[in-house]
N, C-alpha and C positions, 0 to 999 in steps of 0.2 A: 849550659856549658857548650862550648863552641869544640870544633876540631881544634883551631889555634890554642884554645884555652886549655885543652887537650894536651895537645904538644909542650907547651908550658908548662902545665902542672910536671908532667913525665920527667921533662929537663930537668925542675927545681929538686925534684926527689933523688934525682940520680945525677951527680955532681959529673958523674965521670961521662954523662952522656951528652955528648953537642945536642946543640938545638938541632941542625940539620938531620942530625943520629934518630934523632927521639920524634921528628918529622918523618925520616921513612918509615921507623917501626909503627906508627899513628898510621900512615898510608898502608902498608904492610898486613898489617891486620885487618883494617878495612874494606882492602881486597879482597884479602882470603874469605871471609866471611861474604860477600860479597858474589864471589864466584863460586861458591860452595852453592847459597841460596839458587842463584841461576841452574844450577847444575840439578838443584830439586832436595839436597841434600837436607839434616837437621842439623845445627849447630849447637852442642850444650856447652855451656860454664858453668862447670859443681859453684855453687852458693850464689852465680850470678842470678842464669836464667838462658833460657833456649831461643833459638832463632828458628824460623821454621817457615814455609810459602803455605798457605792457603788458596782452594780454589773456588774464584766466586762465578757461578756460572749467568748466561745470557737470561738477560730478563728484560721487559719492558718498563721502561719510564714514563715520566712526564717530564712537558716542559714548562716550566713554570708560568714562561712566559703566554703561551699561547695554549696552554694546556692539550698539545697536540700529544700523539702516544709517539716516541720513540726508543729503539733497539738498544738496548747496553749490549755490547761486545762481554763474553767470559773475557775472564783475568784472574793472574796468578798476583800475589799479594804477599808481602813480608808480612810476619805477625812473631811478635815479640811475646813470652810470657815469664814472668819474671820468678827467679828460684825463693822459694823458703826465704833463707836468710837474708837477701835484697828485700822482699815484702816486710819482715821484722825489722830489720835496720830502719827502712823507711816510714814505717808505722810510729818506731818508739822514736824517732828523732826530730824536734820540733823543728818547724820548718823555719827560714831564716829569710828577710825579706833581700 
């Protein structure tokens, strides 16, 4: 599912909502969520699941190509972990091509 497919579903459910309407609340929330994470914040939804940054810190690599060593920079990272009820809905629900 896409953001626009997103915004469509939300319109179709909600008769009384424009599409434009149901476009800023899509944007709306994505933000928030968004600038919460930058901010370092956790973000929970009871039965969805959490939002939260993890920190991976500086390590050495390889290159594949030359198998030379180089430096990964730390970096902060979204990590999604998904609630209860999201993991059983999607467990018990055969998948749909």
């Amino acid at each position: 599912m896409t953001r626009s497919d997103l915004v469509e579903e939300l319109a179709a459910r909600f008769t009384q909502l424009a599409q434009r309407d149901a476009e800023l609340a899509v944007k709306t929330i994505l933000d928030a969520v968004s600038d919460a994470l930058v901010r370092g914040h956790r973000i929970e939804v009871r039965g969805f699941g959490s939002f939260s940054v993890n920190h991976r810190p500086a390590r050495m690599g390889r290159n594949p190509r030359t198998g030379a060593a180089v430096p990964i920079p730390e970096k902060r990272v979204p990590h999604f972990k998904p609630g209860k009820a999201l993991r059983e809905t999607v467990d018990q629900t055969p998948a749909t091509p």
